[in-house]
Biopython code that builds the backbone (N, CA, C, O; Angstrom):
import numpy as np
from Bio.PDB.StructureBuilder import StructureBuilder

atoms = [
    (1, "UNK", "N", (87.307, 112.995, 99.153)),
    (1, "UNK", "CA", (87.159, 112.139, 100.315)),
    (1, "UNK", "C", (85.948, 111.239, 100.134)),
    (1, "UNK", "O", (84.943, 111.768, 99.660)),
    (2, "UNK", "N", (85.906, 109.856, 100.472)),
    (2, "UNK", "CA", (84.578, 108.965, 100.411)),
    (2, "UNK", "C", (84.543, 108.557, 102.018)),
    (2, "UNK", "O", (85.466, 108.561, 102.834)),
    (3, "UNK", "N", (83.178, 108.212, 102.176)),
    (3, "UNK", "CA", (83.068, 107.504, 103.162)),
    (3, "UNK", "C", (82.769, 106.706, 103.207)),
    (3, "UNK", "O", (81.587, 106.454, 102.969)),
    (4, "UNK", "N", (83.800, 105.639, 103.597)),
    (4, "UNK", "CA", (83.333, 104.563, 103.757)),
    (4, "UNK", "C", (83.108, 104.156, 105.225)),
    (4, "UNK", "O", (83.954, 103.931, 106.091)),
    (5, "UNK", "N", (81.727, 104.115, 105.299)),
    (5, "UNK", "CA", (81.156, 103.864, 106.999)),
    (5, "UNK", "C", (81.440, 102.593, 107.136)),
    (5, "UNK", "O", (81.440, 101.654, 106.341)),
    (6, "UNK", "N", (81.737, 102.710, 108.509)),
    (6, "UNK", "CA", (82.209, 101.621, 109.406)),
    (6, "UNK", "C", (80.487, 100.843, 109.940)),
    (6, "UNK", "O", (80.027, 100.790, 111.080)),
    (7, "UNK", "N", (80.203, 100.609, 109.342)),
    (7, "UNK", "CA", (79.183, 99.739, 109.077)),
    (7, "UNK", "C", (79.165, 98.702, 108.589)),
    (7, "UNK", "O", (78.333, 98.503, 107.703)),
    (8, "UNK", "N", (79.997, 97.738, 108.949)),
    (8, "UNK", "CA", (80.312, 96.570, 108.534)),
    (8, "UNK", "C", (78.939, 95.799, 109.305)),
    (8, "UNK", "O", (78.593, 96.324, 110.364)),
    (9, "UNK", "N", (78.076, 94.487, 108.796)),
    (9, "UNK", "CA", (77.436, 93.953, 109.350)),
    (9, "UNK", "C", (77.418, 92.715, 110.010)),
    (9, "UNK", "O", (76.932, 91.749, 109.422)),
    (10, "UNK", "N", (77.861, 92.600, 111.115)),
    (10, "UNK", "CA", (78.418, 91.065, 111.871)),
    (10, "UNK", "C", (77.854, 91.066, 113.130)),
    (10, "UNK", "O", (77.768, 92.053, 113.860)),
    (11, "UNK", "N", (77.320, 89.503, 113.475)),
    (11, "UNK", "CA", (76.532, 89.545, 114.319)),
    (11, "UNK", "C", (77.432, 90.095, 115.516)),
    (11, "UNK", "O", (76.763, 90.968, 116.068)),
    (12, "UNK", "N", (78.591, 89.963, 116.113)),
    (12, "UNK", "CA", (78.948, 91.047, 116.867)),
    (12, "UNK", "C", (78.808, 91.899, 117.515)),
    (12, "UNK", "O", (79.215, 92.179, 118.643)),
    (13, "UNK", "N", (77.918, 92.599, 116.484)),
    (13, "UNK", "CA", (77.966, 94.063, 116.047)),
    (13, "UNK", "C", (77.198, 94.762, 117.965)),
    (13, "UNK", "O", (76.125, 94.317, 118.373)),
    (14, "UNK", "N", (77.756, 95.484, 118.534)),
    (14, "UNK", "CA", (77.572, 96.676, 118.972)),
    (14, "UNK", "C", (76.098, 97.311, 118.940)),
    (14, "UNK", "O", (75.199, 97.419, 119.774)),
    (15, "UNK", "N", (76.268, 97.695, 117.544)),
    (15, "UNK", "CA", (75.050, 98.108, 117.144)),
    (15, "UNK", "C", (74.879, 98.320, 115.452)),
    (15, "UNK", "O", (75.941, 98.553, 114.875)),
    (16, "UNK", "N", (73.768, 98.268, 114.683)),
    (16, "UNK", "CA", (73.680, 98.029, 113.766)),
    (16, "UNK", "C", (73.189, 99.712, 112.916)),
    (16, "UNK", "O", (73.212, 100.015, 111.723)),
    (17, "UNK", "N", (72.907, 100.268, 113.758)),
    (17, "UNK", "CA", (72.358, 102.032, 113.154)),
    (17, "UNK", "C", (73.309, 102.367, 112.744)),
    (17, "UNK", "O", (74.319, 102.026, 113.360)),
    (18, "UNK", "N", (73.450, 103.150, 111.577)),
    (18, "UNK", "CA", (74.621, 103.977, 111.095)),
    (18, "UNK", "C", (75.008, 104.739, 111.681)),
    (18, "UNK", "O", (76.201, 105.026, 111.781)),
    (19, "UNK", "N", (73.575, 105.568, 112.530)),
    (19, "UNK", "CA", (74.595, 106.988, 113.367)),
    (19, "UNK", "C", (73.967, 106.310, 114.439)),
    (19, "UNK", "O", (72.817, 106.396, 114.870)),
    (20, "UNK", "N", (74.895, 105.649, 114.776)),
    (20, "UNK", "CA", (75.053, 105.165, 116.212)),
    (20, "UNK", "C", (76.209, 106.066, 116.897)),
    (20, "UNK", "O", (77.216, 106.445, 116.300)),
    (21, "UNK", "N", (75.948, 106.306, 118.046)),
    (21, "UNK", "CA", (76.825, 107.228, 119.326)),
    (21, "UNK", "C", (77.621, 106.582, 119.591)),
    (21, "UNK", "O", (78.108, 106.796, 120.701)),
    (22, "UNK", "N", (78.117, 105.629, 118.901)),
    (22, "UNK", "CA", (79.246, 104.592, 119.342)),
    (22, "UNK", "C", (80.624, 104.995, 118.865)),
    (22, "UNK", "O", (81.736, 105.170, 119.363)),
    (23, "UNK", "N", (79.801, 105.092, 117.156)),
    (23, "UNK", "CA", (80.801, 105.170, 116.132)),
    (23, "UNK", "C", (80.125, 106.312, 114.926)),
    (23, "UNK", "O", (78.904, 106.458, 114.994)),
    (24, "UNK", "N", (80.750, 106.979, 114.021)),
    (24, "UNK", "CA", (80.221, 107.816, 112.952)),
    (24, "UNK", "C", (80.845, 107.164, 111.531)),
    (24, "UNK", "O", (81.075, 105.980, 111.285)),
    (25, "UNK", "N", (81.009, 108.164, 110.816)),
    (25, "UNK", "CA", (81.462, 108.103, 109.962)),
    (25, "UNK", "C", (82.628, 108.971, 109.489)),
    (25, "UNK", "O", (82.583, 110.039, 108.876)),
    (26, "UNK", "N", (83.758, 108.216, 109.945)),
    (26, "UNK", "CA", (84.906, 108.472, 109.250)),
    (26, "UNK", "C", (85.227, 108.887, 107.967)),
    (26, "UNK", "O", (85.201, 108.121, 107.004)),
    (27, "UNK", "N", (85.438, 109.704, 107.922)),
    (27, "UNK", "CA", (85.964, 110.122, 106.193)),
    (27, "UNK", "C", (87.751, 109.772, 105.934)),
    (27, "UNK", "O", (88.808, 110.286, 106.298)),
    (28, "UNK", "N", (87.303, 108.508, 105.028)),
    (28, "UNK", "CA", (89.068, 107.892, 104.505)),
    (28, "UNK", "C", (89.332, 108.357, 103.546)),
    (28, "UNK", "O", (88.517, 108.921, 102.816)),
    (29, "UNK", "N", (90.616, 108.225, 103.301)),
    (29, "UNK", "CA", (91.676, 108.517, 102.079)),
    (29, "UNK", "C", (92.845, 108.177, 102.146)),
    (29, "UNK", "O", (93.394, 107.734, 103.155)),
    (30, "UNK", "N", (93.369, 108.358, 101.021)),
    (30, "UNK", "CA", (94.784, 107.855, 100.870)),
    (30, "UNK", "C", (95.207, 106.291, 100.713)),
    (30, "UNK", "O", (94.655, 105.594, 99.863)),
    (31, "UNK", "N", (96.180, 105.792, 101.545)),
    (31, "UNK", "CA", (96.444, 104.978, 101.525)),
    (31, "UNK", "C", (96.231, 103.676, 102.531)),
    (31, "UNK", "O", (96.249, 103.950, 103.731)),
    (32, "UNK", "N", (96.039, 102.342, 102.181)),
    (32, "UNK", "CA", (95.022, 101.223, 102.596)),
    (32, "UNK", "C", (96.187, 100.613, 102.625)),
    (32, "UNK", "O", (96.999, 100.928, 101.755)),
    (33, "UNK", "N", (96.638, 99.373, 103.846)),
    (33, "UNK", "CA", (97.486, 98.458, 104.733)),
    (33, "UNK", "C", (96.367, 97.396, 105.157)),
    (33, "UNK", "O", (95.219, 97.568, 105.569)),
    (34, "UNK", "N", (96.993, 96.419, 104.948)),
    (34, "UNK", "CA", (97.019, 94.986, 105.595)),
    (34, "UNK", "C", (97.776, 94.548, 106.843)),
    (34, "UNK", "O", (98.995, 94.379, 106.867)),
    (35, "UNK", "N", (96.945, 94.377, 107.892)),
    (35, "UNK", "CA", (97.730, 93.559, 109.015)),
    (35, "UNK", "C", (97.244, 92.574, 109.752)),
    (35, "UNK", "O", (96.084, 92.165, 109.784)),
    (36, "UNK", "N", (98.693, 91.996, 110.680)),
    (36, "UNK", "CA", (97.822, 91.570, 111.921)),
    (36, "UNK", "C", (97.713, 92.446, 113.215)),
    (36, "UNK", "O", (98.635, 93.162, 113.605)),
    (37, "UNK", "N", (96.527, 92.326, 113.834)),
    (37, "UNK", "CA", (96.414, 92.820, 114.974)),
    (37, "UNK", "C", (97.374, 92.061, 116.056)),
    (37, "UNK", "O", (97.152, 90.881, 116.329)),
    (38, "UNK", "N", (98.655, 92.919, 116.781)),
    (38, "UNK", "CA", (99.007, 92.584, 117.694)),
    (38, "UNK", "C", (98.397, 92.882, 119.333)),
    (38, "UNK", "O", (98.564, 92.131, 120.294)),
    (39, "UNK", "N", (97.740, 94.043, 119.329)),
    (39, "UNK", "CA", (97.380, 94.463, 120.539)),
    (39, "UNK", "C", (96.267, 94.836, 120.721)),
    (39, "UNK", "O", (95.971, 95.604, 119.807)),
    (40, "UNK", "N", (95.273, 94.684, 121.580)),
    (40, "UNK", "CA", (94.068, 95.788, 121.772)),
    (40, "UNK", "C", (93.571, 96.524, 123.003)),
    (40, "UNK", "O", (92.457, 96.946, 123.312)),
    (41, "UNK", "N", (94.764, 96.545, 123.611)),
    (41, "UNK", "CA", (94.164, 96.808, 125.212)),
    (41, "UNK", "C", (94.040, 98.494, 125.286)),
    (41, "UNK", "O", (93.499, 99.021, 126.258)),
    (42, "UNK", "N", (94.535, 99.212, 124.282)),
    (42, "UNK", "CA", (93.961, 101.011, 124.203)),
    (42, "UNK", "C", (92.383, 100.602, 124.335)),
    (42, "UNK", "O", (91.869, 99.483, 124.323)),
    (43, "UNK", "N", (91.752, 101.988, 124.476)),
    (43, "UNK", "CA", (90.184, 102.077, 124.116)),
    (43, "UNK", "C", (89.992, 102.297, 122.647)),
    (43, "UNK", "O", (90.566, 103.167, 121.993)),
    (44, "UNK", "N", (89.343, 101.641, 122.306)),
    (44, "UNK", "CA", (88.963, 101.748, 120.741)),
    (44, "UNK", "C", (90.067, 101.992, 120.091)),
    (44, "UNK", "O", (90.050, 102.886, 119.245)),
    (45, "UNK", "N", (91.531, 101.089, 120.395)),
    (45, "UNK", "CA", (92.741, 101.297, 119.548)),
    (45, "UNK", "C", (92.948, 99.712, 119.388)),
    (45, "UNK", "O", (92.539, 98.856, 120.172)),
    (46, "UNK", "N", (93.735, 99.487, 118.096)),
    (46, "UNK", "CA", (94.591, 98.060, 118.550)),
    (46, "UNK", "C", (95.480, 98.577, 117.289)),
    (46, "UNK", "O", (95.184, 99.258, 116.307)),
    (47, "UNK", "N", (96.849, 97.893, 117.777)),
    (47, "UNK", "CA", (98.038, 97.811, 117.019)),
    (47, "UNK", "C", (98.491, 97.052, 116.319)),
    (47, "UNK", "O", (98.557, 95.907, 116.768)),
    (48, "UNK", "N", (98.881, 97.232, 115.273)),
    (48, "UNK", "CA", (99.079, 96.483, 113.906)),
    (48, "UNK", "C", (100.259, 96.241, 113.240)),
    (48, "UNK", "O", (100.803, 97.159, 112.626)),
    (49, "UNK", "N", (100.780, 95.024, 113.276)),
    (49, "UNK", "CA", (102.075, 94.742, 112.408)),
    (49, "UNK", "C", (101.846, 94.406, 111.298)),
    (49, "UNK", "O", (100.908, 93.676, 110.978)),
    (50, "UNK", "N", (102.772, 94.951, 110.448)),
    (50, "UNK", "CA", (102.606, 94.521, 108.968)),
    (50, "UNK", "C", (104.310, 94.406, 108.844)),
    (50, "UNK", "O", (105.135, 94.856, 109.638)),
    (51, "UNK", "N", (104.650, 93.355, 107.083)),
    (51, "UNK", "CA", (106.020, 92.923, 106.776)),
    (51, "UNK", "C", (106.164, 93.997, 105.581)),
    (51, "UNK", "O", (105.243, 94.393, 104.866)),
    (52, "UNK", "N", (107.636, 94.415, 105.513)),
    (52, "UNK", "CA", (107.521, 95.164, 104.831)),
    (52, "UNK", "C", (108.868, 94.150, 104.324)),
    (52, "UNK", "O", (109.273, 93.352, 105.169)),
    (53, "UNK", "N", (109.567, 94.171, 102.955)),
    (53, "UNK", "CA", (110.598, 93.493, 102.424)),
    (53, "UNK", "C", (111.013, 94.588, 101.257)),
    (53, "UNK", "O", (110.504, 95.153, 100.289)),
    (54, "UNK", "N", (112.497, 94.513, 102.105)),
    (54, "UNK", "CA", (113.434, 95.864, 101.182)),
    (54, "UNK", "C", (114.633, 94.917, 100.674)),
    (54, "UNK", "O", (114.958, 93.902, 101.290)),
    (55, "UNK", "N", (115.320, 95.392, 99.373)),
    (55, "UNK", "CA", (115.824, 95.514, 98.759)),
    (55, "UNK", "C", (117.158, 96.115, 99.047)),
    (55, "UNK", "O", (117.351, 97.298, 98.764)),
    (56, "UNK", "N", (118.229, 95.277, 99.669)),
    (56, "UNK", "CA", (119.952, 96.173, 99.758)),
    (56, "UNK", "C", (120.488, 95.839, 98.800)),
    (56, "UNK", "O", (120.466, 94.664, 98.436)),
    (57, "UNK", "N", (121.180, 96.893, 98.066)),
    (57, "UNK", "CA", (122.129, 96.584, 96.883)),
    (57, "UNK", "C", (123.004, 96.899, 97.164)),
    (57, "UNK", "O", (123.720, 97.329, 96.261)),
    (58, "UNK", "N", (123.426, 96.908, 98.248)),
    (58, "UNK", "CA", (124.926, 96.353, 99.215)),
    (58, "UNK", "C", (125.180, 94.639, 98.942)),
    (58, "UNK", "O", (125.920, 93.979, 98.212)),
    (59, "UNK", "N", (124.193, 94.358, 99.900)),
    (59, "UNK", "CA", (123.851, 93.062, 99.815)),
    (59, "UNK", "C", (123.550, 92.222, 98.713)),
    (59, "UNK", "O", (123.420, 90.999, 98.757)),
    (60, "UNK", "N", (123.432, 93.071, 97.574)),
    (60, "UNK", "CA", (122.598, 92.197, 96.606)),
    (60, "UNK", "C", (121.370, 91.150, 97.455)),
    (60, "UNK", "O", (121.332, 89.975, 97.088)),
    (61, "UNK", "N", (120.423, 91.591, 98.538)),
    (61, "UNK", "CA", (119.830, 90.643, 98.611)),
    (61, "UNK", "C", (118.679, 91.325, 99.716)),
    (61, "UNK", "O", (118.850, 92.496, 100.056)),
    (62, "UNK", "N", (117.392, 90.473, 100.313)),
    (62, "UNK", "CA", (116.365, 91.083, 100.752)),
    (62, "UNK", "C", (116.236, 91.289, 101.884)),
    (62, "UNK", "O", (117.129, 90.620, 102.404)),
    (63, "UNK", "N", (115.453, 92.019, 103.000)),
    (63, "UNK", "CA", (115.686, 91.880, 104.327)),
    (63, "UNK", "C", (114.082, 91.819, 104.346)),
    (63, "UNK", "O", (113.438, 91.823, 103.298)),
    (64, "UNK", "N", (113.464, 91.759, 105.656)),
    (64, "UNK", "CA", (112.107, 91.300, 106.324)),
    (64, "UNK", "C", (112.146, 92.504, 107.240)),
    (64, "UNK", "O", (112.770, 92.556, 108.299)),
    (65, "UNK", "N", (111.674, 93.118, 106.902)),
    (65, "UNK", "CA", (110.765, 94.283, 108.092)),
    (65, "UNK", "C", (109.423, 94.474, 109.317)),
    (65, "UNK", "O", (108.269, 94.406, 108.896)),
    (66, "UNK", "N", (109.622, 94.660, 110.505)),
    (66, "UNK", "CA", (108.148, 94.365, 110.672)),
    (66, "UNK", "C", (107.890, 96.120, 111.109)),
    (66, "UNK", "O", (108.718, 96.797, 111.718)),
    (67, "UNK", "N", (106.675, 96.556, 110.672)),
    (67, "UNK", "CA", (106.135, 98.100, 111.059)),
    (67, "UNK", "C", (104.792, 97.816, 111.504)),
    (67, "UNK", "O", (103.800, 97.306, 110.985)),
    (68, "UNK", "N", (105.243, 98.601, 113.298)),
    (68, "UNK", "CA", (103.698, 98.549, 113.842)),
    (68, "UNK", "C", (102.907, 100.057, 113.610)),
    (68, "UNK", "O", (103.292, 101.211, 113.800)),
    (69, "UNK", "N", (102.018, 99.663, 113.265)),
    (69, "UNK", "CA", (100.942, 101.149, 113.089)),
    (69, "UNK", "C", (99.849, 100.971, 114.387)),
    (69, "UNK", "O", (99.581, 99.994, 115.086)),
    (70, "UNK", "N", (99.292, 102.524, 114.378)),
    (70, "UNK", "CA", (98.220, 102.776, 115.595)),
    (70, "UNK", "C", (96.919, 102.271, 114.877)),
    (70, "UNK", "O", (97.108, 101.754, 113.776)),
    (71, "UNK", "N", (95.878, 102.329, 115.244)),
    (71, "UNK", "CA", (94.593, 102.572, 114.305)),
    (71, "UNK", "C", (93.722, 102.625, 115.289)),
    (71, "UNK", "O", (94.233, 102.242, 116.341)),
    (72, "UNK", "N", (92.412, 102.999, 115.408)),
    (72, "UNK", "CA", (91.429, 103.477, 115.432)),
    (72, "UNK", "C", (90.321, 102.039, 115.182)),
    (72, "UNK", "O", (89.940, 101.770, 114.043)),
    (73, "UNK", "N", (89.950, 101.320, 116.219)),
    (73, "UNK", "CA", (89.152, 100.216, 116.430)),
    (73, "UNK", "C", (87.753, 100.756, 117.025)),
    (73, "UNK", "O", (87.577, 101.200, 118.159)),
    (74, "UNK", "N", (86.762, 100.608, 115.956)),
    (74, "UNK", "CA", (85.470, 100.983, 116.163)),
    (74, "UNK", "C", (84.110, 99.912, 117.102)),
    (74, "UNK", "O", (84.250, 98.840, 116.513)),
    (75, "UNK", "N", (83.474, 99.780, 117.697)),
    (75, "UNK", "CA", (82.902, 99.104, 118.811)),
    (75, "UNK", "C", (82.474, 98.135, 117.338)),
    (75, "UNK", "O", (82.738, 96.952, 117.548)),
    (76, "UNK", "N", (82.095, 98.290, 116.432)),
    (76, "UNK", "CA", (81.301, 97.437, 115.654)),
    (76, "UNK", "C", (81.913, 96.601, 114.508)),
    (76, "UNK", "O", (81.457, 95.809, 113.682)),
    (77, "UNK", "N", (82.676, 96.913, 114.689)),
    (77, "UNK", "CA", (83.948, 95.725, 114.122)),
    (77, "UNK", "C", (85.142, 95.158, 115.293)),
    (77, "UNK", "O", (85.814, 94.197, 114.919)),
    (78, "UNK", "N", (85.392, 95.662, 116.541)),
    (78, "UNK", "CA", (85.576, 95.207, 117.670)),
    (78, "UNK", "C", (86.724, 94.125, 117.050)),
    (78, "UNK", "O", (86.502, 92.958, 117.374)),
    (79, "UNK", "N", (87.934, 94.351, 116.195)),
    (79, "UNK", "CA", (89.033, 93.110, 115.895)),
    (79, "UNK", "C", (89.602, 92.840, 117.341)),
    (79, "UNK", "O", (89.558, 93.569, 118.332)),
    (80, "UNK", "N", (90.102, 91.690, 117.193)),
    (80, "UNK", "CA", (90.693, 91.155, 118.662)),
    (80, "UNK", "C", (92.292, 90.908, 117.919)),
    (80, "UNK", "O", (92.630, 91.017, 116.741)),
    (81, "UNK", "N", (93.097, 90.527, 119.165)),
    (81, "UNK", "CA", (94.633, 90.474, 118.741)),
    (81, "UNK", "C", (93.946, 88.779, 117.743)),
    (81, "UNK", "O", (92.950, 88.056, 117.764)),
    (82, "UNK", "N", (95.749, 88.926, 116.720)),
    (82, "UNK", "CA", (95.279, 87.870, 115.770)),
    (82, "UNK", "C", (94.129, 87.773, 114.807)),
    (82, "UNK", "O", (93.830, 86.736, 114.215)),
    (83, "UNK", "N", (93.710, 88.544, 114.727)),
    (83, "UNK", "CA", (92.569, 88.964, 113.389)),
    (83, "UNK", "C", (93.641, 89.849, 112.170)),
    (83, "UNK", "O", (94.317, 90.851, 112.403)),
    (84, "UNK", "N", (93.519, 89.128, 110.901)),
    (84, "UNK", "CA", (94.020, 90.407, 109.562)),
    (84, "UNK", "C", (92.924, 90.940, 109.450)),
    (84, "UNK", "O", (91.809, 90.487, 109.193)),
    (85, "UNK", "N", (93.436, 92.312, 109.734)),
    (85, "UNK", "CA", (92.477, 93.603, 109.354)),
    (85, "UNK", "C", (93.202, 94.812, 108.273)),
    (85, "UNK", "O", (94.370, 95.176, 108.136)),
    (86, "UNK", "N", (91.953, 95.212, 107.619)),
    (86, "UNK", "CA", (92.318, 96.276, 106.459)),
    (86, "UNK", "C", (92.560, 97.438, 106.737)),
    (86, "UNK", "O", (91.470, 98.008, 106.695)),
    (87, "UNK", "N", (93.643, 98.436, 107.104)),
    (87, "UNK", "CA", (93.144, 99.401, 107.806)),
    (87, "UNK", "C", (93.045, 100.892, 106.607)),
    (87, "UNK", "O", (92.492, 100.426, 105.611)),
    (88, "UNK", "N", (93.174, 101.526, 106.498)),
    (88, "UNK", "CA", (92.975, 102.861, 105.843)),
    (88, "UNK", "C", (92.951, 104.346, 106.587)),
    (88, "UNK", "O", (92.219, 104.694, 107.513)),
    (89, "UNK", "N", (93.934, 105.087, 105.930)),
    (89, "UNK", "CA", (94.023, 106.700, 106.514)),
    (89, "UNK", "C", (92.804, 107.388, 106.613)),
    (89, "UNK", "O", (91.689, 107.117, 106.167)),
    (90, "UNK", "N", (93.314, 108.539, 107.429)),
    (90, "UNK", "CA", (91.863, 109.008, 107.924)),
    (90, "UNK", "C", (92.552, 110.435, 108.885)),
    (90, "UNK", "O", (93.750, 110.603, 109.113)),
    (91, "UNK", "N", (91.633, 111.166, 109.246)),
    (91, "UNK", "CA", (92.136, 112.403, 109.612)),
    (91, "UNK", "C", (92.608, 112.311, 110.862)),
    (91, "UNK", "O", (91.861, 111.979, 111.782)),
    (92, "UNK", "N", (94.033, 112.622, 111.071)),
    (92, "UNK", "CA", (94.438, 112.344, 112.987)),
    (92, "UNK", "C", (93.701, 112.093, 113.843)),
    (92, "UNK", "O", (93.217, 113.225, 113.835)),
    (93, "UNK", "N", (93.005, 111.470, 114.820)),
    (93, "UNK", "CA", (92.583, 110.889, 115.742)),
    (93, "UNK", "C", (93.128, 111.368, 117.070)),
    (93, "UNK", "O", (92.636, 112.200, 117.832)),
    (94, "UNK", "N", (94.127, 110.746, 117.177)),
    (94, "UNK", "CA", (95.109, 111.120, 118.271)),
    (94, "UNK", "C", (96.605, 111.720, 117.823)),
    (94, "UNK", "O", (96.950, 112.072, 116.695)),
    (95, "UNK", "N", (97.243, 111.725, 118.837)),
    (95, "UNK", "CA", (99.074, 112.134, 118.768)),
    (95, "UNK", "C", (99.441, 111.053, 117.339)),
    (95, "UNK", "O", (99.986, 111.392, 116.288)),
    (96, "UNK", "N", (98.885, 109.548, 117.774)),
    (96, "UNK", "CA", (99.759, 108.298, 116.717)),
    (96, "UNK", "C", (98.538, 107.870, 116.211)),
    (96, "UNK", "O", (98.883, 106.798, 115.714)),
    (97, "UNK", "N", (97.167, 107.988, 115.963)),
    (97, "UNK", "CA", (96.528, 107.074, 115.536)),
    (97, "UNK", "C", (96.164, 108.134, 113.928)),
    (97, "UNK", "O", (95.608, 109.230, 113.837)),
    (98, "UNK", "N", (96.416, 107.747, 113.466)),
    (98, "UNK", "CA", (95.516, 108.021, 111.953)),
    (98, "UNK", "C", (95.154, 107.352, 110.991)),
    (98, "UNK", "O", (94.736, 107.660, 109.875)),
    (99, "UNK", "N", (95.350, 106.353, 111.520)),
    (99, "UNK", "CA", (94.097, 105.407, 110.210)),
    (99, "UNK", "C", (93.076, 104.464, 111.060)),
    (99, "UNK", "O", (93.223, 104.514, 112.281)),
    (100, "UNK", "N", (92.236, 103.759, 110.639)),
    (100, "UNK", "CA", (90.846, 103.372, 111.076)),
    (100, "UNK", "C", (90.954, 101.839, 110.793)),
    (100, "UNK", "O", (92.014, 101.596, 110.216)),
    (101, "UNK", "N", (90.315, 100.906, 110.980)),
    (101, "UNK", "CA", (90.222, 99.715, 111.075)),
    (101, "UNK", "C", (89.233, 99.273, 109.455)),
    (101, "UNK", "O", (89.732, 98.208, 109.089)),
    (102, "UNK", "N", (88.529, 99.523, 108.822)),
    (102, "UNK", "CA", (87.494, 99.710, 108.205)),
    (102, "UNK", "C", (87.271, 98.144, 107.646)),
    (102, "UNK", "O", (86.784, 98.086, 106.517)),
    (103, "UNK", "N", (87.532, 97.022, 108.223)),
    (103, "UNK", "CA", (87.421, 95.780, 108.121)),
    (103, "UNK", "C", (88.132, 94.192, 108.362)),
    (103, "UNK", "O", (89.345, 94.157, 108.154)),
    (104, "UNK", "N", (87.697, 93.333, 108.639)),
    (104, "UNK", "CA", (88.289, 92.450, 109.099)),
    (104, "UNK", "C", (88.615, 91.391, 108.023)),
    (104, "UNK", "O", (87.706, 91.458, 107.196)),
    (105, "UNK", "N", (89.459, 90.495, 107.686)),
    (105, "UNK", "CA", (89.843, 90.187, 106.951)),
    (105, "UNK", "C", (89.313, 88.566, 107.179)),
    (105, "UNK", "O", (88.269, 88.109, 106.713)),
    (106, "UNK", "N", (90.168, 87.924, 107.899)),
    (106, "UNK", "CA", (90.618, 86.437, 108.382)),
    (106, "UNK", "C", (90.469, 86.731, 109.724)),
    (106, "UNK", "O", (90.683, 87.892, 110.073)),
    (107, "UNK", "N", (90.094, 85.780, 110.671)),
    (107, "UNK", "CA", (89.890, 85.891, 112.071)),
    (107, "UNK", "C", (90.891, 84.342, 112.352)),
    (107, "UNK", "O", (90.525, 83.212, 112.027)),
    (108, "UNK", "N", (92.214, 84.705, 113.042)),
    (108, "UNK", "CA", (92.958, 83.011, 112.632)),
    (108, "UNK", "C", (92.730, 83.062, 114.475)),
    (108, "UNK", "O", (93.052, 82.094, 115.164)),
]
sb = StructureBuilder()
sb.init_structure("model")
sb.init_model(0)
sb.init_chain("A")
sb.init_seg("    ")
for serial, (resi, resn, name, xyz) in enumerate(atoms, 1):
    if name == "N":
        sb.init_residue(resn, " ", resi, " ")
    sb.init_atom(name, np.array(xyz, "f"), 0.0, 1.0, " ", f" {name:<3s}", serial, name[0])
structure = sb.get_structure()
């Protein structure tokens, strides 16, 4: 397991201490997704669509997928809907949330 702390530095920021009572340090792993933020109105959640493109060999041809994931939005990276954010697994959170926000990408 590494940690990569959610210590991103943007004027933004919440707060700038590492062990800030806001936020800790998450311990990630596994596997890392690209999205856009569709939603943020949970507390410290926002929801994430990403395209996924499959392959029918029925069809001989491609289809367009969209998959929304939960994640885990930390006060100090604070993404808003319409931001690409990086997100990455992480140990259950809630019932649906298990991965973390751990950076912002593009702010469109």
């Amino acid at each position: 397991m590494t940690n990569i702390g959610i210590d991103v530095k943007t004027p933004e920021n919440v707060c700038d201490d590492i062990n800030c009572p806001f936020h800790g340090k998450l311990p990630v792993r596994g596997q890392t997704f690209e999205g856009v933020v569709t939603s943020d109105k949970g507390h410290n959640t926002v929801v994430i669509e990403r395209e996924i493109i499959r392959y029918l060999s029925k069809y001989e041809r491609y289809e367009k997928r969209t998959v929304s994931m939960i994640a885990h939005n930390s006060p100090c990276i604070a993404a808003k809907v319409g931001d690409i954010v990086k997100i990455m697994e992480c140990r259950p959170i809630s019932k649906t949330k298990s991965f973390v926000v751990i950076e912002k990408t593009i702010q469109e």
